[in-house]
NUKERO-360524 format. One line per field, with one value per residue: residue in one letter; chain; x, y, z of N, C-alpha, C, O, CB in turn. Coordinates in pm, 1 decimal. Glycine has a CB too. Example, Ala and Ser with C-alpha at 12.3 -4.5 7.8 and 13.67 -1.06 7.14 Angstrom:
<recs>
code <- A S $
unit <- A A $
n_px <- 1319.0 1285.0 $
n_py <- -569.0 -225.0 $
n_pz <- 780.0 708.0 $
ca_px <- 1230.0 1367.0 $
ca_py <- -450.0 -106.0 $
ca_pz <- 780.0 714.0 $
c_px <- 1320.0 1290.0 $
c_py <- -330.0 3.0 $
c_pz <- 780.0 787.0 $
o_px <- 1423.6 1340.9 $
o_py <- -331.9 113.8 $
o_pz <- 846.5 803.9 $
cb_px <- 1130.8 1408.4 $
cb_py <- -447.3 -59.8 $
cb_pz <- 904.6 572.5 $
</recs>
This chain:
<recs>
code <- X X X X X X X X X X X X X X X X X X X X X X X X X X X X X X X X X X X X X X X X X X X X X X X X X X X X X X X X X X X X X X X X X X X X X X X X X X X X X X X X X X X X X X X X X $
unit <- A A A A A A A A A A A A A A A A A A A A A A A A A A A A A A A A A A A A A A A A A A A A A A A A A A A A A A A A A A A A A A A A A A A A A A A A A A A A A A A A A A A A A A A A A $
n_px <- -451.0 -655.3 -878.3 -1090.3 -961.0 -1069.4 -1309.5 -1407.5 -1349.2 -1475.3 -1737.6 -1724.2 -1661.2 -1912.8 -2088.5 -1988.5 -2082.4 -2341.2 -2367.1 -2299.7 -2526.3 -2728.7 -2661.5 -2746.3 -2991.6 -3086.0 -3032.3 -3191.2 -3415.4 -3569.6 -3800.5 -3871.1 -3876.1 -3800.3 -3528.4 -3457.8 -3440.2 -3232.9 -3012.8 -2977.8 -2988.2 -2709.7 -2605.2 -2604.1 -2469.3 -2227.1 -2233.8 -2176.1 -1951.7 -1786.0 -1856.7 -1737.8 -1455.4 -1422.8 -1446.1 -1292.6 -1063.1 -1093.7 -1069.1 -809.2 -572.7 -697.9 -676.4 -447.1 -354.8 -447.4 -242.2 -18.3 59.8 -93.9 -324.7 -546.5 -573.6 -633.6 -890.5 -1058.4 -1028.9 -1181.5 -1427.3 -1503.5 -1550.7 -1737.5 -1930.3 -2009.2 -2068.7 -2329.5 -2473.6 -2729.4 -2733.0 $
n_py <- -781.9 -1021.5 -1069.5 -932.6 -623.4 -430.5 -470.9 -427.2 -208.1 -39.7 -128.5 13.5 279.6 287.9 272.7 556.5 747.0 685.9 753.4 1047.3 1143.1 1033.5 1233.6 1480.3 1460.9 1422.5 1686.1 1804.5 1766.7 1540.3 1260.9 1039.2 766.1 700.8 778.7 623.8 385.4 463.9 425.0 136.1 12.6 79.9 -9.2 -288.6 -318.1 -253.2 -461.5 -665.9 -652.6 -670.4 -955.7 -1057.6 -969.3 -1167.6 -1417.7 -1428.5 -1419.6 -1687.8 -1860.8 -1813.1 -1750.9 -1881.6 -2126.9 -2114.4 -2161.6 -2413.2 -2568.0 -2594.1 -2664.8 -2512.5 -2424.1 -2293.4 -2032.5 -1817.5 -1966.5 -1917.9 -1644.9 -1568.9 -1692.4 -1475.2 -1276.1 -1396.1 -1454.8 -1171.4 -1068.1 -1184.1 -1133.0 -944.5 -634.6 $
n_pz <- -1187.9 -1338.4 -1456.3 -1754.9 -1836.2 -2046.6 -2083.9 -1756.8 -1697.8 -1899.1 -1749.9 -1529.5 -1619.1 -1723.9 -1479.2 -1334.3 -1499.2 -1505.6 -1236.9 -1222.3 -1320.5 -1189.8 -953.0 -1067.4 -1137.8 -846.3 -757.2 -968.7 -838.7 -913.8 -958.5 -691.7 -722.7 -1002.0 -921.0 -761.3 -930.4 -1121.1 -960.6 -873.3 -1103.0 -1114.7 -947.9 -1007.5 -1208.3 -1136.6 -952.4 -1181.9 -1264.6 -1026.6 -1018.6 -1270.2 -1189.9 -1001.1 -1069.4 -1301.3 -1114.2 -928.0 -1156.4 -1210.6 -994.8 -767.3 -896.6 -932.1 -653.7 -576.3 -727.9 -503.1 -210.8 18.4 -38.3 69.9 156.9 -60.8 -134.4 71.9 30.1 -195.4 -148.7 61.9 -18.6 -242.6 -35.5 72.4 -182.7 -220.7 24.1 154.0 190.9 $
ca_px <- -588.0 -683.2 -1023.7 -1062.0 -913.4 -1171.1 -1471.2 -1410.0 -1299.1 -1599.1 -1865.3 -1676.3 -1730.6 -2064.1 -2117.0 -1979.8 -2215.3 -2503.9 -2367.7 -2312.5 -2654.5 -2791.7 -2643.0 -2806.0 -3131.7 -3119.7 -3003.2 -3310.4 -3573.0 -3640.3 -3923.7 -3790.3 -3882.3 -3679.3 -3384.3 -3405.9 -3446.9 -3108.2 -2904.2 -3023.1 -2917.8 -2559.6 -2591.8 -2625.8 -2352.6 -2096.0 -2236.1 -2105.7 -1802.2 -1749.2 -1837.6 -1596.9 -1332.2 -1430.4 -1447.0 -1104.4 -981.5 -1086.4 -1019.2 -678.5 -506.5 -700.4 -639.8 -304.5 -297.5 -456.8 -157.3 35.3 50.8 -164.1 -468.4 -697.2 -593.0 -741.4 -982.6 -1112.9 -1054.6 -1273.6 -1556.1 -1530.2 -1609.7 -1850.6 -2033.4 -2055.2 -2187.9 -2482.2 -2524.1 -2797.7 -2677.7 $
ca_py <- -825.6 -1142.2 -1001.0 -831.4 -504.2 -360.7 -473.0 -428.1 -39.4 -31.7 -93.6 125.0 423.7 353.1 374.0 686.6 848.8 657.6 825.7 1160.0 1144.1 1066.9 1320.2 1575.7 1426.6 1464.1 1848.2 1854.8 1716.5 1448.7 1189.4 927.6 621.4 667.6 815.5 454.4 299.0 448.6 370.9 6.6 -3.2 132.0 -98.3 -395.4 -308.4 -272.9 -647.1 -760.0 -610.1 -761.0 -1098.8 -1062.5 -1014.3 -1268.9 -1534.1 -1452.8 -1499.8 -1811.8 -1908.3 -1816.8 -1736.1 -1999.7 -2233.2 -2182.1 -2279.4 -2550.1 -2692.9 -2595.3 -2757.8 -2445.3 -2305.3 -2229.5 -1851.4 -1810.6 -1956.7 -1864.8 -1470.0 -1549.5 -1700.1 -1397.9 -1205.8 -1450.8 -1384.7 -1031.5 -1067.2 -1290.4 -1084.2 -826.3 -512.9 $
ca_pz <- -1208.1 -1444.2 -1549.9 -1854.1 -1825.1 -2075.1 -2005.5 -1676.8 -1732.3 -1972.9 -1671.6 -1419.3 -1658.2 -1745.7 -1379.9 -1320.2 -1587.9 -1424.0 -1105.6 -1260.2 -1410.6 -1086.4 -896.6 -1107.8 -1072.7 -707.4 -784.1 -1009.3 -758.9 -989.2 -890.6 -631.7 -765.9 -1097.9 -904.6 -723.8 -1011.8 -1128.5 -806.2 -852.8 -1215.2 -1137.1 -864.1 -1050.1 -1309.9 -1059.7 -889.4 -1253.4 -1267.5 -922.7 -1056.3 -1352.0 -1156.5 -874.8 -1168.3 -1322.7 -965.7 -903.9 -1256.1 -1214.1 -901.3 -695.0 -958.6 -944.8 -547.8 -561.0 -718.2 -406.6 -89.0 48.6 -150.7 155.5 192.3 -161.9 -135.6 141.3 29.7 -267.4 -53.9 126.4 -153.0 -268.9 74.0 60.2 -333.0 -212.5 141.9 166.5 296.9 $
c_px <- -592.0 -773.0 -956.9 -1073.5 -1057.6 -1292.8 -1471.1 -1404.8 -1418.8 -1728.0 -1856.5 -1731.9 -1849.1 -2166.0 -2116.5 -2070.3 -2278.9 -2471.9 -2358.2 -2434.0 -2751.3 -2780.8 -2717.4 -2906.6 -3182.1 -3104.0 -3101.9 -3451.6 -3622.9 -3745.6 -3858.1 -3740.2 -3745.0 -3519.1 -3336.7 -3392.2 -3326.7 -2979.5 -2924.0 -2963.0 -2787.2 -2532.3 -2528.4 -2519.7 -2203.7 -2142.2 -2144.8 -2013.5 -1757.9 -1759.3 -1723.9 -1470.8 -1296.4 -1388.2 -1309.4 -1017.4 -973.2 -1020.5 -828.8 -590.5 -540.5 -697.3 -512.4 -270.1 -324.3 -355.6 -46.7 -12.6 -90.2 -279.9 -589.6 -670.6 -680.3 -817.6 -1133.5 -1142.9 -1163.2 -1439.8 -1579.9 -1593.5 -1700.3 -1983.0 -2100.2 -2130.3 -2342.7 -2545.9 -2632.5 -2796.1 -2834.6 $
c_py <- -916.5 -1088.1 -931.4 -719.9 -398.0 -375.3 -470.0 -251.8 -22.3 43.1 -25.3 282.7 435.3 397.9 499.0 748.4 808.6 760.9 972.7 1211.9 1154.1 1156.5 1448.9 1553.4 1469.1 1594.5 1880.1 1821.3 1637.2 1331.1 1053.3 824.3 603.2 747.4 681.5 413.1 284.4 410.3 205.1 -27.0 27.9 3.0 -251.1 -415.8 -297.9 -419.9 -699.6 -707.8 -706.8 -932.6 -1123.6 -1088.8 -1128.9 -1409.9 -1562.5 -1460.5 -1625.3 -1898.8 -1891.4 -1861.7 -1842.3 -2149.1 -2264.7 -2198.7 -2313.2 -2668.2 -2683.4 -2677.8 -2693.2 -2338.1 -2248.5 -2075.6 -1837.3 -1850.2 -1884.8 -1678.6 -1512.9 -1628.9 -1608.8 -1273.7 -1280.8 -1420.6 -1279.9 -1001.0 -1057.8 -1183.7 -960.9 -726.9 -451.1 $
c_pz <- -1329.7 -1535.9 -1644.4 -1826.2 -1889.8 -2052.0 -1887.7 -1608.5 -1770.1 -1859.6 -1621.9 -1518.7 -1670.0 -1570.8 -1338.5 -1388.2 -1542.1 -1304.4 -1052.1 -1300.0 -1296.9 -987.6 -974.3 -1125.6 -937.6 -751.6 -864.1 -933.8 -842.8 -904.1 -831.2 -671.2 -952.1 -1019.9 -838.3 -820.7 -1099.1 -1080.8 -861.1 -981.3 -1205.3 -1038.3 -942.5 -1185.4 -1197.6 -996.9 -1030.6 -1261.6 -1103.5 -946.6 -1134.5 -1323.8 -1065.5 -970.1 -1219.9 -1176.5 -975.7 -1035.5 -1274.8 -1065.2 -779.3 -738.9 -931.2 -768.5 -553.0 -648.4 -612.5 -287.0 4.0 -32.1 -0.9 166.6 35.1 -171.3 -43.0 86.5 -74.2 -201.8 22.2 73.2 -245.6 -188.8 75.7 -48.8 -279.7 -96.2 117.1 285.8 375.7 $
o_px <- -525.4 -757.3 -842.9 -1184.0 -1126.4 -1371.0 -1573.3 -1447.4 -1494.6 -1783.7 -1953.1 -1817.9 -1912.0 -2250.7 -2219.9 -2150.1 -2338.2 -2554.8 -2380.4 -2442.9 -2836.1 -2882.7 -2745.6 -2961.6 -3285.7 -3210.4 -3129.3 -3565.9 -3743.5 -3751.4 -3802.4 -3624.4 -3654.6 -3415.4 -3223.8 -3274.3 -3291.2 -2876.0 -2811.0 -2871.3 -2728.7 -2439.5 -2417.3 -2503.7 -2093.8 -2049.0 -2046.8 -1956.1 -1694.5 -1681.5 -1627.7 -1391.7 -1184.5 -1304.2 -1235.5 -908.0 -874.5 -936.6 -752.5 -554.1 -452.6 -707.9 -461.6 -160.2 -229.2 -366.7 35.4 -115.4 -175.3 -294.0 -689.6 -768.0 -802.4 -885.8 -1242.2 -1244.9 -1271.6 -1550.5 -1687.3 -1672.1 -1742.2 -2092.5 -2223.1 -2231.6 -2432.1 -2661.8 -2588.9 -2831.5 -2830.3 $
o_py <- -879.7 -1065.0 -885.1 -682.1 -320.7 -293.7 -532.9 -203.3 14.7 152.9 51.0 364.8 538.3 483.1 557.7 814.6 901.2 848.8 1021.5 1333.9 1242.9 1173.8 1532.2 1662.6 1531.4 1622.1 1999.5 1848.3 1655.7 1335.1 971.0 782.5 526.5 758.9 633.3 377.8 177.8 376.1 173.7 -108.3 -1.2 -74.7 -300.1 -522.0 -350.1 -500.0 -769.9 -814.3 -812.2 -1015.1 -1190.1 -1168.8 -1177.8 -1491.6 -1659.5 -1515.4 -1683.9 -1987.5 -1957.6 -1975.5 -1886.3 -2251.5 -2375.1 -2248.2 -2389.9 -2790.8 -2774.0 -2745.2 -2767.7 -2219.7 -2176.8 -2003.2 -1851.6 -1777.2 -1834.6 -1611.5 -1483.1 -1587.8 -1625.8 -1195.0 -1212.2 -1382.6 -1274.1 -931.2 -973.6 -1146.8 -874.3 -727.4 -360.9 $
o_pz <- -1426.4 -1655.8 -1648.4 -1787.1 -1823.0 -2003.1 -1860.4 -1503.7 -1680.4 -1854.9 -1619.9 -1486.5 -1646.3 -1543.9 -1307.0 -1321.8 -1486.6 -1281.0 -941.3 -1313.5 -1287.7 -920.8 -888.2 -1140.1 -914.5 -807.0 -852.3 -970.8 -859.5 -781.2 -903.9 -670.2 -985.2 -1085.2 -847.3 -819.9 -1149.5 -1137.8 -898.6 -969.9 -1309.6 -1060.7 -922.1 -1245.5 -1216.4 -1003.0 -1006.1 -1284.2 -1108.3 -898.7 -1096.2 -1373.7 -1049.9 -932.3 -1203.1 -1163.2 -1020.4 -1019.5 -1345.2 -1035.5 -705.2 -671.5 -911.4 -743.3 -537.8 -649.7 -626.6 -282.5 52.5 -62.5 -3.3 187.5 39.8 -243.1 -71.6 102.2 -24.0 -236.5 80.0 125.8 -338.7 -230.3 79.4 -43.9 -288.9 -115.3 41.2 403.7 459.2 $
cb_px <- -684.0 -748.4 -1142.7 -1120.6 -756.6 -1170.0 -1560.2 -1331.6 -1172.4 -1637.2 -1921.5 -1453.2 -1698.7 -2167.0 -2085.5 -1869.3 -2262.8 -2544.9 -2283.1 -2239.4 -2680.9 -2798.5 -2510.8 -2770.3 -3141.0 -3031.1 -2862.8 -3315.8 -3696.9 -3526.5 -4058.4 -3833.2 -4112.3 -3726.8 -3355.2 -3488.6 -3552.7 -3101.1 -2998.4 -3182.4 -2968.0 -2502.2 -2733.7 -2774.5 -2379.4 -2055.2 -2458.8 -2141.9 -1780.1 -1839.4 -1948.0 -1571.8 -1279.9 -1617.5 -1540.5 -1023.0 -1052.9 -1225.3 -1108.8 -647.6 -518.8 -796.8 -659.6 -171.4 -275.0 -597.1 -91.3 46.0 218.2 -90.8 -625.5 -724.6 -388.0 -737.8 -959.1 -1035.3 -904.4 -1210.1 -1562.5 -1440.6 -1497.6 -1822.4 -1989.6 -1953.9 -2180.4 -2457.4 -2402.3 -2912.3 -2579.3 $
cb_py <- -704.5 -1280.5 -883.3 -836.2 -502.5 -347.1 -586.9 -527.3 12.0 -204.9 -151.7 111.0 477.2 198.9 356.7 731.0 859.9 457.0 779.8 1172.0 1003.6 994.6 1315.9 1624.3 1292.9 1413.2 1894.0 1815.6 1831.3 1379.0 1153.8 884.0 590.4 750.2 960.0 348.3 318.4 500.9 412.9 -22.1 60.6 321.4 -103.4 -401.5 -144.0 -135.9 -755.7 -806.6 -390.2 -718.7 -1150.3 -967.8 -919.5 -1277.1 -1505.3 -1291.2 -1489.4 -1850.1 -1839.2 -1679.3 -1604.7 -1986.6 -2224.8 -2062.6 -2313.3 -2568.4 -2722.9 -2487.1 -2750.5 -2411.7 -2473.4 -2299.5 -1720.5 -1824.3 -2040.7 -1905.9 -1332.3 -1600.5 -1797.7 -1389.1 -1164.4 -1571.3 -1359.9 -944.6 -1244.4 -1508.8 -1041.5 -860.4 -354.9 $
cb_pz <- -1225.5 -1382.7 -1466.3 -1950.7 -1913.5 -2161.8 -2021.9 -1665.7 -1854.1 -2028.2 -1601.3 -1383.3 -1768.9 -1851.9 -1324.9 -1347.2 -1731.8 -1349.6 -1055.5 -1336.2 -1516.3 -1046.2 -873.8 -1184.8 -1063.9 -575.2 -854.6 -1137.8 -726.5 -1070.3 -1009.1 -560.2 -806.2 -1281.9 -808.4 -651.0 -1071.9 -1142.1 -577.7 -826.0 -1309.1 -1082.2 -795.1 -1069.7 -1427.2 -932.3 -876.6 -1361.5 -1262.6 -808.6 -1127.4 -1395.7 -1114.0 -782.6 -1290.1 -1417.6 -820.2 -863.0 -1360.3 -1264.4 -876.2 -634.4 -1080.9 -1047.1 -455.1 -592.3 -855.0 -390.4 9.7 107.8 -331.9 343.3 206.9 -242.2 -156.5 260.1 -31.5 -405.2 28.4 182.7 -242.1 -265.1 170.9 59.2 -441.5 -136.3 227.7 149.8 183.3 $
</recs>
């Protein structure tokens, strides 16, 4: 992986505690709307961690085919993972 290792580690844990945090919300019957409101926030910390690393991709690894003869498999994988970013599930 290119991305930064720590900040990339960083968000992943703070997810988990968001996701630990929310699991015991649900187990307390907490009030919907802020248990969405936590999903959506963990949500949105793992989208940047997914950017992070999407970025040091391209910044690297599809940099470095495009000085080959063949760069379309990389790129293409990172448009594919660009797609899915942007897509609404």
């Amino acid at each position: 992986m290119k991305a930064d290792r720590n900040s990339v580690t960083r968000k992943i844990n703070i997810v988990r505690g968001q996701l630990e945090g929310i699991q015991k919300m649900i187990d307390e019957d907490r009030y919907c709307v802020t248990i969405a409101d936590q999903i959506l926030a963990s949500s949105a910390l793992l989208k940047k961690a997914a950017q992070e690393v999407l970025e040091a991709h391209i910044r690297s690894c599809v940099r470095d085919a495009l000085q080959t003869d063949e760069p379309n498999e990389k790129i293409e994988e990172a448009l594919a993972v660009l797609e899915k970013m942007t897509s609404k599930a």
